[in-house]
C-alpha positions as CSV (number, residue, x, y, z in Angstrom):
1,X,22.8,18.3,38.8
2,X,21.1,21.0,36.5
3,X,17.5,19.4,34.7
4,X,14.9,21.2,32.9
5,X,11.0,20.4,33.7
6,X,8.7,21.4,31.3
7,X,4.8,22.5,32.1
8,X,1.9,23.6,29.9
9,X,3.1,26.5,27.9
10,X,5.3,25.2,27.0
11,X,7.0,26.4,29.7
12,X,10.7,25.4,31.0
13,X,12.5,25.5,34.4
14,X,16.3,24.6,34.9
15,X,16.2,23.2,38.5
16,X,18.4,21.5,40.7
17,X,18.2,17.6,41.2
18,X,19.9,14.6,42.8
19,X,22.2,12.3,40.2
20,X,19.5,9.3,39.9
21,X,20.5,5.8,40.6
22,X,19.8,3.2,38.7
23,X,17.8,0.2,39.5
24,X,19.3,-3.8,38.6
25,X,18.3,-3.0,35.0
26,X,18.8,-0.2,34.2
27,X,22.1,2.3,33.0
28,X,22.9,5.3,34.2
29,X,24.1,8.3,31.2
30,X,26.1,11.3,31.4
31,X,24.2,13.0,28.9
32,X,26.4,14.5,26.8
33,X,23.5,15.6,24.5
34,X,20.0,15.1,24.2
35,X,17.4,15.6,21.5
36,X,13.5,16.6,21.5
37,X,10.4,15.4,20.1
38,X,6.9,16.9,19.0
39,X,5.3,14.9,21.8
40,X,7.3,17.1,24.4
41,X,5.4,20.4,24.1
42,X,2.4,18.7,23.5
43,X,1.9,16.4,26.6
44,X,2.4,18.7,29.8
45,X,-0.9,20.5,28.0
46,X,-2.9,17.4,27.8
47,X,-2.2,16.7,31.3
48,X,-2.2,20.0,33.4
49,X,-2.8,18.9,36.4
50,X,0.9,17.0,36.8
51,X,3.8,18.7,37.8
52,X,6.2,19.7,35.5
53,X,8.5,16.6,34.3
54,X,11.6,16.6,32.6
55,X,10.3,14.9,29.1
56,X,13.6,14.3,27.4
57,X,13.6,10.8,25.7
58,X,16.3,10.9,23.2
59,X,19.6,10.0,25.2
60,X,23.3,10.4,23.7
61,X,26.4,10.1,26.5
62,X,28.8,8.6,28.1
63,X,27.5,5.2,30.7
64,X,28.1,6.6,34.0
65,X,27.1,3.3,36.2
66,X,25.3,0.0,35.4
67,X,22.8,-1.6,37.3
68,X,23.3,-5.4,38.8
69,X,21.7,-7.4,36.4
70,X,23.2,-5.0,33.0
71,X,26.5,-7.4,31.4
72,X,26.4,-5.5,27.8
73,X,27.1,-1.9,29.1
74,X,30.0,-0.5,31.3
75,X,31.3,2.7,32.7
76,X,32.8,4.7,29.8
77,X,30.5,3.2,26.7
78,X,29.2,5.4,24.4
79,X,26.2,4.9,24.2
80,X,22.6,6.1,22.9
81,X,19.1,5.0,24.7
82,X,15.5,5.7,24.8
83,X,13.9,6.8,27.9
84,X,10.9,5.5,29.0
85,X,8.4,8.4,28.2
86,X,6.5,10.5,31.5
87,X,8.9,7.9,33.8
88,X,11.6,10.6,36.0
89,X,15.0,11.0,34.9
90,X,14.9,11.7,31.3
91,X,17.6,13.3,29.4
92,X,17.5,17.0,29.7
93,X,19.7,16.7,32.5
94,X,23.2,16.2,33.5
95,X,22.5,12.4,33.6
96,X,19.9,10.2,32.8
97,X,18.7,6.3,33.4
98,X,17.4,4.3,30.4
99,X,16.5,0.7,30.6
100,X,19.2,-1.7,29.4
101,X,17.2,-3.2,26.5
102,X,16.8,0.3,24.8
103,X,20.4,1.0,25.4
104,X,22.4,0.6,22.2
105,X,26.4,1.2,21.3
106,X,27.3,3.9,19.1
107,X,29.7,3.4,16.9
108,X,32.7,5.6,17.2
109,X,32.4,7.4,13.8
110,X,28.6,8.4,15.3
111,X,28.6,11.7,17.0
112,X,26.5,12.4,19.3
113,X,24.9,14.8,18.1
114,X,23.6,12.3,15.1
115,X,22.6,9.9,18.2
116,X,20.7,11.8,19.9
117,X,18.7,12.7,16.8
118,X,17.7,8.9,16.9
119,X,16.0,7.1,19.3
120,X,12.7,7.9,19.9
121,X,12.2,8.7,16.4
122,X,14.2,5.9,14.6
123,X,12.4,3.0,16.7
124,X,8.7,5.1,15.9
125,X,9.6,3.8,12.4
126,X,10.4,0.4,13.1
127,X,7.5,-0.3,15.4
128,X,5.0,1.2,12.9
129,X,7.0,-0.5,9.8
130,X,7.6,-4.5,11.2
131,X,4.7,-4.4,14.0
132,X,1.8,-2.4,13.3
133,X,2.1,-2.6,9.7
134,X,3.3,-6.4,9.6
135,X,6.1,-5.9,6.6
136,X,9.0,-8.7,6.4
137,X,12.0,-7.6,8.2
138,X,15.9,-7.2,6.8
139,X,16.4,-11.2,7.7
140,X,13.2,-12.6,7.1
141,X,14.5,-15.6,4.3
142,X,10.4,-16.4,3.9
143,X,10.0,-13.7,1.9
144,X,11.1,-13.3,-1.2
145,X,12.5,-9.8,-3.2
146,X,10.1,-10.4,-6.1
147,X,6.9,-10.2,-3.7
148,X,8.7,-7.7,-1.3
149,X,9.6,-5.3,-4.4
150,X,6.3,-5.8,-5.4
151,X,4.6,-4.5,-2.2
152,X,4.1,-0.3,-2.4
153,X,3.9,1.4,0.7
154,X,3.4,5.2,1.3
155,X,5.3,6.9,3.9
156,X,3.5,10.1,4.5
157,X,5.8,12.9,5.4
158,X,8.9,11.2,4.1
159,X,11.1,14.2,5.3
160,X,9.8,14.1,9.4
161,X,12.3,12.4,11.5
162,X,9.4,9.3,11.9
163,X,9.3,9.6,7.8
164,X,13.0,9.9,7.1
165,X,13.9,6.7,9.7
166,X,10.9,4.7,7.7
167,X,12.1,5.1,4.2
168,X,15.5,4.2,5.4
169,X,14.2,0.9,7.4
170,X,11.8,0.0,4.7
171,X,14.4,0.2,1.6
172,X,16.9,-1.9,3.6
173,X,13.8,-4.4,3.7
174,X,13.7,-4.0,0.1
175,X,9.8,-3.0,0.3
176,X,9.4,-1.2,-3.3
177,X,7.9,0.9,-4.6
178,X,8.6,3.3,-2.0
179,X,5.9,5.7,-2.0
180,X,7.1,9.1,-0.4
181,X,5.4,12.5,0.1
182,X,7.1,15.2,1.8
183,X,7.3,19.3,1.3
184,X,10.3,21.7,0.5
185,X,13.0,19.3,2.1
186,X,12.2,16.5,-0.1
187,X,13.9,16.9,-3.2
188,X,17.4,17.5,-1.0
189,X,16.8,14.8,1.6
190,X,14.1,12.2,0.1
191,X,14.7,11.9,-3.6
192,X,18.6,10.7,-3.1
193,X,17.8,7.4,-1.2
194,X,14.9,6.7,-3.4
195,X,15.2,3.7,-6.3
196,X,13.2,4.9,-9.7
197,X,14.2,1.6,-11.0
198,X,12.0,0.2,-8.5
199,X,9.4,2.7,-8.6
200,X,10.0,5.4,-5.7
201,X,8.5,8.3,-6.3
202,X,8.5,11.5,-4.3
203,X,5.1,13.5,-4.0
204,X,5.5,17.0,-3.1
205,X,2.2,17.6,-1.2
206,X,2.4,21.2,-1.4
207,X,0.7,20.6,-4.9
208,X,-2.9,19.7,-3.1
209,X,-4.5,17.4,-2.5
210,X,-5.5,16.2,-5.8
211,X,-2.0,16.1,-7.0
212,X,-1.2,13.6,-3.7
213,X,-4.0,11.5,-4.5
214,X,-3.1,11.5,-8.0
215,X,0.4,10.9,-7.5
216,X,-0.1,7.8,-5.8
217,X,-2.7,6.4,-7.7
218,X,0.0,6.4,-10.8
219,X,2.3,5.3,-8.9
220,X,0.9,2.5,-8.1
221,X,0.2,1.4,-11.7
222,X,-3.0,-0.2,-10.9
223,X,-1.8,-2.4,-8.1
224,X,-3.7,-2.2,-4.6
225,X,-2.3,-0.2,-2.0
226,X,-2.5,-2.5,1.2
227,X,0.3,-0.5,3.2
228,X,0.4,3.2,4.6
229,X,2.6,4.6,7.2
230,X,1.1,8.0,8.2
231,X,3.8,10.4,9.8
232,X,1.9,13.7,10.1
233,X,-1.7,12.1,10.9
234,X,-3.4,15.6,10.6
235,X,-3.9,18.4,8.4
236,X,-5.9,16.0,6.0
237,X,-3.1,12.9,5.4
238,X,-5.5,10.5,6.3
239,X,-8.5,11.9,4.4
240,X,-6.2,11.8,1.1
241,X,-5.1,7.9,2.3
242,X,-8.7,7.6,3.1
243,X,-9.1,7.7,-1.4
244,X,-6.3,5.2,-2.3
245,X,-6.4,2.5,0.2
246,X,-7.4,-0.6,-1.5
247,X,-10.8,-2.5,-0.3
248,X,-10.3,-6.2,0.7
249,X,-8.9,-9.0,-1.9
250,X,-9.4,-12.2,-1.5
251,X,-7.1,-14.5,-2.0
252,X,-8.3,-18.0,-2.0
253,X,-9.6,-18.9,1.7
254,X,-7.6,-15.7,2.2
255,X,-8.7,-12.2,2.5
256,X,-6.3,-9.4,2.4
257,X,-7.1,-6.0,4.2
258,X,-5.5,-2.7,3.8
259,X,-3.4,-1.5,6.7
260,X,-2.6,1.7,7.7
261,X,-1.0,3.3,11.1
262,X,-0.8,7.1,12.4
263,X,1.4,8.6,14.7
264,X,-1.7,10.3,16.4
265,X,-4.7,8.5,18.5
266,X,-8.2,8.9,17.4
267,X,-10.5,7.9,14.1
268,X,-8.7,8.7,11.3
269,X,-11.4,9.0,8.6
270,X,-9.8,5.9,6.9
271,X,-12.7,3.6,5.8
272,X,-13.5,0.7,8.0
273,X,-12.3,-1.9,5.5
274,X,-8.8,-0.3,6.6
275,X,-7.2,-2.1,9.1
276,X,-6.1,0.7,11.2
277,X,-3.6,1.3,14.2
278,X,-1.6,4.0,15.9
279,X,1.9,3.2,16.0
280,X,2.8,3.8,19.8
281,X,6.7,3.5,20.5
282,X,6.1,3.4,24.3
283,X,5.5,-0.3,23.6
284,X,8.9,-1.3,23.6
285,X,9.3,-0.6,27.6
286,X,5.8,-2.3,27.7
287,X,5.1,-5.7,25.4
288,X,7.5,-5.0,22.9
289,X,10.9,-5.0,24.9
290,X,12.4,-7.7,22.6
291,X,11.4,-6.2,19.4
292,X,12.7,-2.7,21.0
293,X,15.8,-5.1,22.0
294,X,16.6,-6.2,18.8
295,X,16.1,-3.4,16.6
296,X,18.2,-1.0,18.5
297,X,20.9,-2.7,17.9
298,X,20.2,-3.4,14.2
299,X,20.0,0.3,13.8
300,X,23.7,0.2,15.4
301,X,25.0,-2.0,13.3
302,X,23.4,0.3,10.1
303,X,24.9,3.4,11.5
304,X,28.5,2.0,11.1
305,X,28.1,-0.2,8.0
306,X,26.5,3.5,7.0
307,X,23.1,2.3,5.3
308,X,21.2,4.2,8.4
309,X,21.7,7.9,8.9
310,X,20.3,10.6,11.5
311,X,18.2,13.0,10.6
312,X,19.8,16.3,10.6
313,X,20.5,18.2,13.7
314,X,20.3,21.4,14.6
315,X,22.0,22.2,17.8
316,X,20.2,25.1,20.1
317,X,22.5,26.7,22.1
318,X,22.9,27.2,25.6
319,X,22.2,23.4,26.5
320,X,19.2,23.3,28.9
321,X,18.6,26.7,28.3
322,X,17.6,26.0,24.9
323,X,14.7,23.3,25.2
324,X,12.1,26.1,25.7
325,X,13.4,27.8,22.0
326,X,13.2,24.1,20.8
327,X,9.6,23.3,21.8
328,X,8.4,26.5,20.7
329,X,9.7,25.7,17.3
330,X,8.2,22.4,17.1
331,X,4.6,23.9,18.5
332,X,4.7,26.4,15.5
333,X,5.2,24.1,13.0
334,X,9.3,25.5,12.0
335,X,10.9,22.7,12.2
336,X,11.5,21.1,8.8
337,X,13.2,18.1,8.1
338,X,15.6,19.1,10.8
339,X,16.1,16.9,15.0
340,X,16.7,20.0,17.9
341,X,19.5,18.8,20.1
342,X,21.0,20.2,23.2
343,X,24.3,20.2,24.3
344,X,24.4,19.8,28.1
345,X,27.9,21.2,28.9
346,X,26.6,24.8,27.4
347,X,24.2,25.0,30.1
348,X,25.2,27.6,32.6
349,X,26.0,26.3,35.7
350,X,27.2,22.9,34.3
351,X,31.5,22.8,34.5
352,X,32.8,19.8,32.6
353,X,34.5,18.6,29.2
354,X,32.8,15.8,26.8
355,X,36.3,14.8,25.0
């Protein structure tokens, strides 16, 4: 079968591989398109001295074979997954394995274009929305919607695939007031799902960073902000947190701290009453598997009851032969507010029909 490897560079190869087989747990894919991720052009860098590994996570095809121990899949599902990241076989190739607990149905008015734009991205959100930031779930009866709408949280970089997946998961929590900031795509992309009546606002940070800072703080209507989800983590996000992150309050016995979680490792510059975390969606193939488990397919069920959407996709042409355009993009910064995908029967070399 045809896979691309990618090395420092970026730089991609289209090679010739061995279909994989899958072990008792795991599902073999017939990719019929895959997406890409920041993390892709970033990694082979960080770690030169590895061979050049195929680092497609975001899987979107057609279940191929099923391991012994897999009862909810079968030859012929459609079906999307999340690969587990630097493992072999990810999904720029002809086919792909995925562990069974990050497999998840598509419905059938889901393309697979819009699935492949999901997984990766879509369980970033909910790991750094229900686990690192501790905010009630959907079906969590304890909570209330008076203390729940009453709970802001700002989602920086609202229009990032992380962002957009976030504000989606967090409204369908009914977490208001949905703080959002986000550039040039927000006002198309952002502003329709958000609730004024509940006080989302949008906060075009293009304005500085005074404007951000000030945005928020008005927003907030003198209330503490105990809840950040940082989606960009560079270029100054967390400094501008850093000023509206609200010191401890004590409630009774109680205390409450400030949380805040970044999609990027390393000090933040958030003060150290801030409880703070990166949100790492490896975890669900490590000590998360149930919560990666679970929310896969209660992402499913919002793509065909249609309160969860992809993020847009742009497909690249030539299937494989478009991931090397596709990182480049991402390490320059062009994509906005926009998942790459790849179709893999437009790769040369590759002979078959996806209908």
């Amino acid at each position: 079968m045809k896979e691309a490897v990618v090395g420092k560079g970026p730089k991609v190869e289209i090679i010739d591989t061995p279909i994989p087989e899958p072990n008792d747990d795991q599902v073999l894919i017939r990719v019929v398109v895959s997406g890409c991720n920041p993390k892709d052009w970033k990694l082979p860098g960080l770690q030169p001295d590895k061979p050049p590994l195929n680092q497609g996570d975001d899987i979107a095809g057609i279940v191929e074979k099923v391991g012994s121990r897999v009862w909810e899949f079968k030859p012929g599902d459609r079906v999307a997954a999340f690969h587990e990241m630097l493992a072999p076989h990810g999904s720029w190739a002809e086919y792909a394995v995925a562990w069974q607990h990050t497999t998840f149905h598509i419905p059938k008015e889901t393309t697979f274009e819009e699935a492949a734009a999901l997984p990766l991205a879509a369980m970033t959100a909910a790991v750094g929305l229900f686990s690192r930031l501790g905010l009630p779930e959907p079906w969590a009866k304890s909570v209330p919607d008076e203390e729940r709408q009453n709970t802001p949280l700002v989602i920086y970089g609202a229009s990032s695939a992380v962002g957009y997946y976030a504000l989606q998961l967090a409204k369908r929590s009914n977490i208001h007031p949905l703080i959002c900031i986000a550039g040039r795509a927000g006002g198309d992309r952002i502003a329709p799902l958000l609730d004024n009546a509940k006080g989302d606002v949008l906060i075009d940070y293009r304005e500085g960073e005074q404007a951000v800072v000030e945005g928020i703080k008005k927003a907030l209507g003198g209330r503490p902000l105990l809840h950040a989800f940082d989606a960009v983590s560079e270029k100054g996000t967390p400094e501008h947190l850093a000023q509206v992150l609200s010191q401890p309050i004590k409630k009774g016995d109680q205390e409450q701290r400030a949380k805040a979680t970044f999609v990027l490792f390393g000090k933040m510059g958030v003060p150290d009453y801030v409880d703070q975390s990166t949100t790492m969606v490896g975890s669900v193939h490590q000590d998360e598997k149930d919560f990666g488990y679970v929310w896969f397919r209660y992402m499913a069920r919002g793509l065909q009851e249609g309160w969860f959407k992809a993020q847009r996709q742009e497909v690249l042409p030539g299937g494989l032969a478009g991931v090397q355009e596709g990182l480049e993009r991402l390490r320059d910064g062009k994509a906005s507010a926009v998942k790459y995908v790849y179709r893999i029967r437009e790769t040369e070399g590759v002979e078959r029909s996806d209908e």
